[in-house]
Every structure is written in structure tokens, then in C-alpha cells.
C-alpha positions as CSV (number, residue, x, y, z in Angstrom):
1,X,113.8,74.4,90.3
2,X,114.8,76.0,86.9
3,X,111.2,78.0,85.4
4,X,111.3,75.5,82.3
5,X,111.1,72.7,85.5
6,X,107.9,73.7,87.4
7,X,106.0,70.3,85.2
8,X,103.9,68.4,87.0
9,X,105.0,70.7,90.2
10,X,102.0,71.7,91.9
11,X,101.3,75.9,92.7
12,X,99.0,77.3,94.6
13,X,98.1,80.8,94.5
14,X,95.6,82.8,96.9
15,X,93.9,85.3,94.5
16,X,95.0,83.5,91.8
17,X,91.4,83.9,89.9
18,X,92.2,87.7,88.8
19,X,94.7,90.4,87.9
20,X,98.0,89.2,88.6
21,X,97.3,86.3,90.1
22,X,95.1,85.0,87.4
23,X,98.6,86.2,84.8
24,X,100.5,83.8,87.0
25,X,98.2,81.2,87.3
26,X,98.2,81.1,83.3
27,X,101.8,81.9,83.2
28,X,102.4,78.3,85.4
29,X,100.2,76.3,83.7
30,X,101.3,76.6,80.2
31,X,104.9,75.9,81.5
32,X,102.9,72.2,83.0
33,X,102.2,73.0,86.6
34,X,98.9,71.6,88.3
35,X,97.1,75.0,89.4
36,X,95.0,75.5,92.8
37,X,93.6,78.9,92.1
38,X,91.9,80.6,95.1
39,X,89.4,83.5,94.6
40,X,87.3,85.5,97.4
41,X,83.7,86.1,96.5
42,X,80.6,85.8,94.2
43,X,82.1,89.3,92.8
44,X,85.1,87.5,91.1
45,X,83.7,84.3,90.7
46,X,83.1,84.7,86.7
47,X,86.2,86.1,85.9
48,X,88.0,83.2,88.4
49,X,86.1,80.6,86.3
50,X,87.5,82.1,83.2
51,X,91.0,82.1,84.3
52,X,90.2,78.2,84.8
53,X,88.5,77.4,81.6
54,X,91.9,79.2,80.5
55,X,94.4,77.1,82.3
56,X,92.5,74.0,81.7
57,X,92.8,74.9,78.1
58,X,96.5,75.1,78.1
59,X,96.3,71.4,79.5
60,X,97.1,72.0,83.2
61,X,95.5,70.1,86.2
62,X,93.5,72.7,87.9
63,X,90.7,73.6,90.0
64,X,88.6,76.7,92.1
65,X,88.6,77.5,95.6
66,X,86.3,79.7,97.2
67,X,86.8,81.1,100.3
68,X,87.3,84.2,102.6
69,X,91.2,84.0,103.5
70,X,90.6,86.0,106.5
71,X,88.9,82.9,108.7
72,X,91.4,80.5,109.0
73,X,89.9,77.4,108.5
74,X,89.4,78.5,104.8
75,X,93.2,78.4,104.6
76,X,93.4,75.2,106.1
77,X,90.8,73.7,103.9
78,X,92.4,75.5,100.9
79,X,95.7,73.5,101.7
80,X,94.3,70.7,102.8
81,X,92.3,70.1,99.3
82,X,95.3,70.7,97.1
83,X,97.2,68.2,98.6
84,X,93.8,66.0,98.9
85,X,93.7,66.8,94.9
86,X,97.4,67.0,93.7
87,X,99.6,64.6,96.6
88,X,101.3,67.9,97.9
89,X,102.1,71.1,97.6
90,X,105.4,73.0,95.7
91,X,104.9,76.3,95.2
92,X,102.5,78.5,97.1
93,X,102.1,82.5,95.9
94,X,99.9,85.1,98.1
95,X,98.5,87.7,96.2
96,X,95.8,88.9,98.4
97,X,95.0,92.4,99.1
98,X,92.8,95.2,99.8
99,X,93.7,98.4,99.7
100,X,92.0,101.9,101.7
101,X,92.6,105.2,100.3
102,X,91.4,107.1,103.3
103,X,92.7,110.5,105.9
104,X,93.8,109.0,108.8
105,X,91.2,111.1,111.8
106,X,88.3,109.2,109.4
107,X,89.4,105.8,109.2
108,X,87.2,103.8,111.4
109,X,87.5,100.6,114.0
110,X,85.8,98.6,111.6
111,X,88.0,99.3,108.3
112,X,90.6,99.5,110.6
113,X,90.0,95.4,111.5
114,X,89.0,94.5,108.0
115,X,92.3,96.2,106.2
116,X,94.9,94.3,109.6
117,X,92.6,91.4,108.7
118,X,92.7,90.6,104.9
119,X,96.7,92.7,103.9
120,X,98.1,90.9,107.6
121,X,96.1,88.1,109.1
122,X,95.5,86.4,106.4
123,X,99.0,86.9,104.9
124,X,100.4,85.5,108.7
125,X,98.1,82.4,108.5
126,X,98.8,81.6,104.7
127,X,102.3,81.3,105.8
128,X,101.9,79.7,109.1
129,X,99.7,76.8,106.7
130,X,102.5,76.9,103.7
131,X,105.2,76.2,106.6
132,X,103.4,73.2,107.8
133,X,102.5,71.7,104.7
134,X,105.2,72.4,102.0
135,X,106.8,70.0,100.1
136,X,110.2,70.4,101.2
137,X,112.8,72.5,99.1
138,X,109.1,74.4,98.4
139,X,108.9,78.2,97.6
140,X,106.6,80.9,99.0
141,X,106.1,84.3,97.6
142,X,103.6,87.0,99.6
143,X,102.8,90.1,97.2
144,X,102.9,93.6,99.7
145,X,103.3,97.2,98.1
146,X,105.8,99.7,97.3
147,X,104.1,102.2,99.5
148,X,106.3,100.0,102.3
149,X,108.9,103.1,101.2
150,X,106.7,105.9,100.8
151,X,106.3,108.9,102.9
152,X,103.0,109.9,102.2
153,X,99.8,110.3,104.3
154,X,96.3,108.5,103.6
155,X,97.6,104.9,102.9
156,X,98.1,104.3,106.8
157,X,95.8,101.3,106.9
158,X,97.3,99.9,103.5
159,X,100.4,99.9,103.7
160,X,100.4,100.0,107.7
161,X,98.7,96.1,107.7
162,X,100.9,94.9,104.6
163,X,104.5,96.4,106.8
164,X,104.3,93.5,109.0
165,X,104.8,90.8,106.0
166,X,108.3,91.9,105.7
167,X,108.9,90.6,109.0
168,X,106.3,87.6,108.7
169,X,108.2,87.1,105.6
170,X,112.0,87.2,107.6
171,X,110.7,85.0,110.2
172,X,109.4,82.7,108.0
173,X,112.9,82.0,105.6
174,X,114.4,81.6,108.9
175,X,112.7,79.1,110.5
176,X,111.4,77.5,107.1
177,X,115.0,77.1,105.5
178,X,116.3,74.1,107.5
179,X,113.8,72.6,104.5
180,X,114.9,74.6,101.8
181,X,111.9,76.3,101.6
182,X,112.6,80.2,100.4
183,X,110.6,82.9,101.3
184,X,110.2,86.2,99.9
185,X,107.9,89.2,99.1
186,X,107.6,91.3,96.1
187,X,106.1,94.9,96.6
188,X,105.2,96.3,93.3
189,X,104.4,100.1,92.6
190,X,100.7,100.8,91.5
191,X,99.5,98.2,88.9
192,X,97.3,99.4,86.4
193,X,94.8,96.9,87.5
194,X,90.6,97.3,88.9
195,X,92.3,96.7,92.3
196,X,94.2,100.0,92.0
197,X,91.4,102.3,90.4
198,X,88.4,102.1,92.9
199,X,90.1,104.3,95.8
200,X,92.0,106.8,93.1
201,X,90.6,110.2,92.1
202,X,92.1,111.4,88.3
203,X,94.4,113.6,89.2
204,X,96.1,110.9,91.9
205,X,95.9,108.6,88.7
206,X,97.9,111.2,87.1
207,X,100.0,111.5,90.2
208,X,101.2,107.9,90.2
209,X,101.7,107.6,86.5
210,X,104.0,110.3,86.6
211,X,105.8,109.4,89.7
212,X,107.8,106.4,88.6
213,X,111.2,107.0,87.5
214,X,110.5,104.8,84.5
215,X,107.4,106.6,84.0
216,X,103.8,105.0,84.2
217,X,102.2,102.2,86.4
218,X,103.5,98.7,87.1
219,X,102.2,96.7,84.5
220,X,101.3,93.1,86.1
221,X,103.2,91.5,83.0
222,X,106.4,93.4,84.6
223,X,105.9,91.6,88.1
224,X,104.9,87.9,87.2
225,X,108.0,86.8,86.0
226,X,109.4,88.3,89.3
227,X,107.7,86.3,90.8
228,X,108.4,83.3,88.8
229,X,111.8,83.6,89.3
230,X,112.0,83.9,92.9
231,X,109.8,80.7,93.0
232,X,112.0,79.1,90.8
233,X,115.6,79.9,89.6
234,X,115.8,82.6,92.4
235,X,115.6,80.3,95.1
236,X,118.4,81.4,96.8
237,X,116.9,84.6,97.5
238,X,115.0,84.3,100.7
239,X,113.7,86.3,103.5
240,X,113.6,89.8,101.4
241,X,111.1,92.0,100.3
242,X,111.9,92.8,96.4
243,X,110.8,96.8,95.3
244,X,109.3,96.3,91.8
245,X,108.2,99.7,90.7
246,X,109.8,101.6,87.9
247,X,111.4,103.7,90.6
248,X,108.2,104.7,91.8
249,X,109.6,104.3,95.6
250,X,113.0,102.7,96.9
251,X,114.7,102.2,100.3
């Protein structure tokens, strides 16, 4: 599935109302892709419906879902209406996240279940859904984080709940593959995004800017067509988590 041959395919992305998912869901449809595009709440509900007056714009087949991907019904139904809308399903991309900037003797029981439940639940179930329901010779890409390779304290619940995606991810490409159906994840460093500002004091900001070998943050224009390509002409990469980062962290 070359990236000038996604027409007509049909790609859903979970988060795909903002930030990078909003890039890709753009990205897709101008290359003639019919778009579900998934957002979480009221509080990026306006900039979701943007990204969809966008993608309409550029002449792509598209609509909203709203949902909390942590209950798994909402992934069902999310899956269920694409294919009710669009026939089936060719491409699905998780960009869902939540990240927790936070020592780890203070972290409590509740942030604790809310961070397992929104970086690892919901990145288990999307897959479990995209497994059943897949087009076969589909593609499925889970975005994680770079911090996978860091030794550093204060992330534990972060990058703790996003670790076990790699192995989701390897299971996955295993048993998915008898299909075709690749699987990968992509772990960028920090993207100079909203979702990366709220938990970072300046001087941190300064921290991570300076941290990458190629200097600065991960711009989200630097990861989509990653992504693109592993959902595409990089097919026959499967079952790996990807470091995209600058040299901000590697294994």
C-alpha cells in the first residue's frame, strides 16, 4: 500500500481531532482517504471540529467520534460505526495519551488507575478491536514515548503504563500477521505540542530542548510521515517500536 495509494482506503485514528493526530488526519485526507477522527471531550471538541471542517475541505469522506477510549464499549462503537459509515476498516492509528509529571512517593491510587487506564488499557483494547475488525492486509500504528529508554525519575506512571504497548504491540504482529496486518509503535521524543507543556516547569522545557542530539523538541511534522510510512510503504516493518527523537533517548 504505496502512500500515493491510501484513496478511497479508509483510516481511523483515536485522537485524531488534535496535535498530531489532527496533522495526520489532514495529511491522509488530502492524499483521498475517508477519515474517522476520534476526539475525547467537550475540551477538544472545537478544535476536533476544525480539523473536520479541514479534511472535509480537502474533499475527504469524514466524520467525529466522541468518546472516552478508556470504557471499552466506546471502542467498539468507534469501530463498529466506521465500518457502519465506510464498509470497513484499512488503516487504524492510536495516538492517545496522557502524560503525569509527578515524584513517585506522591503519585496517588487514583492517577495511578487513570494514567494504566488511558496510556495501557485503552491502547490494549484499541488493538484487541483493530485485530477483530481489520480489513485484511490492514495496518496499525500505537504512538508511546521515547521516555520507554530514559533513565530518569518522575515519569514512572507515563512512561510505566505506555512500556507495556511494546509488548501489546509484539503480540499483536504475531498473532495479527497470518492477515498481513502489520503492527508497530512509534515513540517520539517531546513534541512541542499543548500535550507536552501542561506538566513542564521552564527550565525542564529548557532541559528537553537541549537534550536531543539534534537539538530541540520533536516537531509533530517530523513524526507523521513516520507514521505514514509504516502504515503504508513500511509494511513490512512489524511488531517494533520505532525511537523518533532527534537523539533525545535510544536503546
Amino acid at each position: 500500500m504505496s502512500t500515493q495509494n491510501v484513496k478511497g482506503k479508509v483510516v481511523l485514528i483515536a485522537g485524531g481531532g488534535k496535535n498530531l493526530g489532527g496533522l495526520l488526519s489532514k495529511d491522509f485526507a488530502a492524499k483521498g482517504a475517508k477519515l474517522a477522527i476520534h476526539y475525547n471531550s467537550e475540551g477538544s471538541k472545537a478544535e476536533s471540529e476544525k480539523t473536520l471542517a479541514e479534511v472535509q475541505a480537502l474533499g475527504a469522506e469524514a466524520f467525529l467520534f466522541q468518546g472516552d477510549l478508556t470504557k471499552v464499549e466506546n471502542l467498539t462503537k468507534f469501530f463498529d460505526e466506521t465500518i457502519s459509515r465506510f464498509g470497513g476498516i484499512d488503516i487504524a492509528i492510536n495516538t492517545v495519551g496522557m502524560v503525569l509529571k509527578k515524584p513517585f512517593t506522591d503519585t496517588t491510587e487514583s492517577e495511578y488507575d487513570t494514567m494504566f487506564n488511558v496510556n495501557s488499557k485503552s491502547a490494549y483494547f484499541f488493538l484487541q478491536e483493530a485485530g477483530k475488525k481489520l480489513n485484511d492486509n490492514g495496518k496499525i500504528c500505537t504512538i508511546v514515548t521515547s521516555l520507554l529508554a530514559a533513565y530518569t525519575g518522575l515519569y514512572s506512571t507515563y512512561a510505566g503504563a505506555k512500556a507495556p504497548v511494546e509488548h501489546f504491540t509484539r503480540a499483536a504482529s504475531k498473532e495479527f500477521g497470518s492477515r498481513g496486518i502489520s503492527v508497530t509503535a512509534v515513540a517520539p521524543g517531546p513534541m512541542d505540542t499543548p500535550f507536552f507543556y501542561g506538566q513542564e516547569t521552564d527550565d525542564a522545557v529548557a532541559y528537553h530542548k537541549s537534550a536531543a542530539a539534534l537539538g530541540g523538541l520533536t516537531d509533530i511534522k517530523d513524526i507523521a510521515p513516520l507514521v505514514e510510512f509504516l502504515v503504508t510503504d513500511g509494511w513490512w516493518i512489524t511488531g517494533q517500536t520505532i525511537f523518533a527523537n532527534g537523539g533525545y533517548t535510544t536503546r
